[in-house]
N, C-alpha and C positions, 0 to 999 in steps of 0.2 A: 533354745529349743526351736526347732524348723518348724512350720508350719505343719508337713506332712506329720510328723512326731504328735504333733498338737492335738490334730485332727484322729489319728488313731487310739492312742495312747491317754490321751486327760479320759475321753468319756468313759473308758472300763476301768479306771481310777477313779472315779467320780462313785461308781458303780458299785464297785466294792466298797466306798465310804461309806456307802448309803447302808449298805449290807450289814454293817457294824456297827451303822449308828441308829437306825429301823426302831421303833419303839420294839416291834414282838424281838428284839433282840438288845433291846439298851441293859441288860444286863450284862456286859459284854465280861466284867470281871469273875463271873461265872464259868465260864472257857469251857472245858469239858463236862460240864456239869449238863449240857443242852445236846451231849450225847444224846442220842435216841426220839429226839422232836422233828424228826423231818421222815417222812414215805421216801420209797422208791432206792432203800441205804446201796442195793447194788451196783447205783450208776456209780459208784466211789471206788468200786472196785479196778484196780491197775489193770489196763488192755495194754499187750505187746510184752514178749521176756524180755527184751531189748531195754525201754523205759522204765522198766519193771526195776530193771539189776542195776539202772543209773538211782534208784532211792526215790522213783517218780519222778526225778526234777526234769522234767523234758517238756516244760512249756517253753523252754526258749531254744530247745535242741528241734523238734516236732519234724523229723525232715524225712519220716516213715507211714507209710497209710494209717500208722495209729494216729496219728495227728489230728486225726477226725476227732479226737475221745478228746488227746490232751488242749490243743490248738489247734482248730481248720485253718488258719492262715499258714501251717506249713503245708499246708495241700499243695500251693502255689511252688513251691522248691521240687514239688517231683515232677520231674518231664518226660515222662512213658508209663503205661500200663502198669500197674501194681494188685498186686493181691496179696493178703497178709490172713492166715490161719491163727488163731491164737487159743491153747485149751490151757485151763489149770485145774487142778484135784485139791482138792480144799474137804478137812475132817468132816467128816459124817457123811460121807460119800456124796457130798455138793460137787456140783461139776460148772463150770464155767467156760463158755465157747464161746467165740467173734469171728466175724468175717468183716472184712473190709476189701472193697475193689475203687481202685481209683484209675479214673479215665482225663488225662489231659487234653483240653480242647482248644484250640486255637479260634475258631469261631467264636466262644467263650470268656476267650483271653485268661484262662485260667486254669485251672483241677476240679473234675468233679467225682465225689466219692459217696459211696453207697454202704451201711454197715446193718450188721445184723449182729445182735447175739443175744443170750439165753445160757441163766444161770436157774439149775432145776435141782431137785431133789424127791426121792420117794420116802413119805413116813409112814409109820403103822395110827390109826385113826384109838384113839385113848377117850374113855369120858369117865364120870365117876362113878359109873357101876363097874367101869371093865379098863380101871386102871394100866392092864398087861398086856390092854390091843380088843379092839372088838373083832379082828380076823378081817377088817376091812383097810385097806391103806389108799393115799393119793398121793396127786404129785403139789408140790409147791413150784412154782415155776416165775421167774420175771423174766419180760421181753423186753428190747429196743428193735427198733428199724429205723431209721434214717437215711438225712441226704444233708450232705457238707459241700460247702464251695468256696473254694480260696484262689487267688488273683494274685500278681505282683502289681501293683498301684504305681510304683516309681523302682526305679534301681535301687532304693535302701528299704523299701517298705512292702510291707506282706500285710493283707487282709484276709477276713475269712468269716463264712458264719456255716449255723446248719441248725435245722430242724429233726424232729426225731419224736417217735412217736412212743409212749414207755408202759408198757401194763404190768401190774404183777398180780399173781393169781394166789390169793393165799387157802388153796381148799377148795374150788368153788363143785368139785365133783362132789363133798358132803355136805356143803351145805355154805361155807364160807366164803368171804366175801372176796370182790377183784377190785381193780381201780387202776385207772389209767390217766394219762395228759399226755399233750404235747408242750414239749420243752425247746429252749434254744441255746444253741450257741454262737459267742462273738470271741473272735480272738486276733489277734495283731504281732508281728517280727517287725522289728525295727532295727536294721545295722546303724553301727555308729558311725563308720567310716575308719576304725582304728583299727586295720586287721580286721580281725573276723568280729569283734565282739557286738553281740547284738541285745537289745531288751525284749521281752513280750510281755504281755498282758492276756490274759483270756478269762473270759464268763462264762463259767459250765451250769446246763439244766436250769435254765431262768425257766420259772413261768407258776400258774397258779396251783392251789393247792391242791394235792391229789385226795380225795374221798372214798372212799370204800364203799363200795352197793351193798345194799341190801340193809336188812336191822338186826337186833340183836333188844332178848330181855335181860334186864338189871338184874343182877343177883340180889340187889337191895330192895329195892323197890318192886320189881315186879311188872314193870313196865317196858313195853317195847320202843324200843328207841333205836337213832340213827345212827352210824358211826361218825366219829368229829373224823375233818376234814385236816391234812398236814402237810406243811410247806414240802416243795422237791427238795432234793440236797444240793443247793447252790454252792458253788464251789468260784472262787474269786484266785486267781494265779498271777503273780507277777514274777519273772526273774531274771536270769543273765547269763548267755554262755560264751563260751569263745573258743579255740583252739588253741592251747599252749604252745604245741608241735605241729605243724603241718609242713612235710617233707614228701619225696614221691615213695618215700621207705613207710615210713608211721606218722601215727595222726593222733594227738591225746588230747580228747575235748574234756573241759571243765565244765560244769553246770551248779545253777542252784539257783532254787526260787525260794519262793514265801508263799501259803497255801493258806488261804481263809475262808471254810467252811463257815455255812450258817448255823449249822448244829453242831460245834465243836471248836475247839482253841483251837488257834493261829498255830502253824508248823512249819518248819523250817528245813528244807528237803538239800542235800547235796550228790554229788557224783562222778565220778571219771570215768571216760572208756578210753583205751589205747588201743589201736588198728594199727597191722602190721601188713604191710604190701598189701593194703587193702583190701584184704581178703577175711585175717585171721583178727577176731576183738577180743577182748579182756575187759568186762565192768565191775563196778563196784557204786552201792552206794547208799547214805545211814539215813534217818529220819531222827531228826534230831529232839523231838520232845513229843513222845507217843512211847506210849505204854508197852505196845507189841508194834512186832514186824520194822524195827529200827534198820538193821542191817542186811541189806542184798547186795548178789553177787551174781552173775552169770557170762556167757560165753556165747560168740558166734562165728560162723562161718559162711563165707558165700562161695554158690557151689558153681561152678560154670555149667551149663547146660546147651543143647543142641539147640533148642529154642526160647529159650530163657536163662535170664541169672538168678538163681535160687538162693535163699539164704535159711540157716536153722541157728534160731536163738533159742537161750535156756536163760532162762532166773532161778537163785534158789532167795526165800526169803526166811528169815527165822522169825517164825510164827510165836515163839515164849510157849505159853501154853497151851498152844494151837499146833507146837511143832513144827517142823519146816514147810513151807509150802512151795509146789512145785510148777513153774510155768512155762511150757514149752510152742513157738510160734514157727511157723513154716511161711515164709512168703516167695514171689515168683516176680519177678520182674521183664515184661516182653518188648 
């Protein structure tokens, strides 16, 4: 193992061991069981139809402005202006939107990217006199904003981090509480030299526990008290992709990682895309030990433009009981 590898690659190995071996988590044979013990569950949600329809596994693929979400060391791989649109419709009329602009800077020596997005919803306001709706509703709404930066360090090696700032509002027009942090991320590409095939590692949403304002009385007691405070949803990625095919006709990348949540068992993510005159793609891709959403699939095109290269990706996912879910990304290239 090279130095360089050493230097990027042991410490968010290190990182994730710790993650799994953490007293608040030495229950580790529990696995899904620690479902639902971490704030902020939105940052979990797939950004880009592209990554989306590979089954997630695109921390070692990251070579699209989403790259900020899965891995900012792919930031470092895009070398011109990008913007990438990303909406999905999710049951109960949940709506999920992202923006990500990425500016490569030579001053910089690397990619810097900017993201936004916001997953909202409207409810009707319920209490126990007026189980059917008090005639009043709000929104539920979570935020991010951030800023990512990623560099090429050496000819085989890709760095990256990023900060981001996350609120979610649960009610706060009636009365309920919001809560906010700032999080970080570290992430790393490493080629091997064999062909295309490369490793990464990345650390999503590090940082302290999110808290809820404001108080709330005990139904038991009678007593006013404070909301308990819960970790972010750290997420720990390591995996491997490479290109099968790479011809000036078609391209068929393989992927797949290993995904270690702190609130939830280890999963094992796979995927292929096949690009045709590098224009036309074809993905597919399964999650392999998760309850819902195992199987996606989607489609893209990139469109030539007068002043830009356009691209429109789709993912569909199979939702189980949630039904399919739909994600369509628009991005621009200048």
């Amino acid at each position: 193992m090279t130095s360089d590898l050493r230097r990027a690659v042991l410490p968010l190995v290190l990182a994730g061991l710790l993650l799994g071996a953490a007293p608040a988590r030495a229950q580790f044979d529990l696995g899904s069981q620690r479902a639902g013990t971490s704030s902020g569950a939105f940052l979990k949600i797939g950004v880009g139809a592209r990554a989306v329809a590979l089954g997630e596994a695109f921390v070692a693929v990251a070579n699209d402005p989403s790259a900020i979400v899965w891995n900012p060391a792919g930031l470092a791989s895009l070398l011109r202006q990008e913007v990438q649109f990303s909406h999905t419709e999710w049951p109960g009329d949940i709506t999920h939107d992202f923006l990500v602009y990425v500016l490569p800077s030579r001053k910089l020596g690397g990619s810097i990217a900017v993201q936004l997005g916001m997953l909202s919803t409207q409810l009707d306001e319920t209490d126990e006199y007026h189980p059917f709706g008090t005639g009043r509703s709000f929104y539920y709404s979570d935020f991010v904003a951030g800023v990512a930066y990623g560099r090429r360090w050496t000819d085989k090696l890709l760095i990256g981090a990023g900060i981001k700032y996350v609120r979610e509002d649960l009610g706060s027009q009636v009365g309920g509480p919001s809560t906010s942090a700032t999080l970080v991320d570290l992430g790393s590409i490493y080629y091997l030299g064999y062909g295309s095939v490369r490793i990464a590692t990345s650390l999503s949403n590090f940082g302290a526990e999110m808290t809820p304002s404001g108080s709330y009385v005990s139904p038991y007691s009678g007593e006013t008290r404070s909301y308990d405070g819960f970790d972010p949803p750290i997420q720990f990625r390591y995996g491997l992709a490479f290109e099968a095919i790479e011809t000036a006709q078609q391209r068929l990348t393989v992927a797949t990682e290993i995904v270690q949540p702190a609130d939830n068992a280890q999963r094992i993510k796979a995927g292929l895309e096949w690009t045709l005159q590098r224009r036309y793609s074809l993905r597919c891709g399964y999650n392999f030990n998760s309850d819902v959403m195992r199987l996606s699939a989607g489609a893209g095109i990139a469109v030539p433009l007068k002043l830009a290269q356009g691209t429109i990706d789709y993912a569909y996912t199979d939702g189980g009981p949630l039904l399919g879910i739909n994600r369509l990304s628009l991005g621009f290239r200048f």
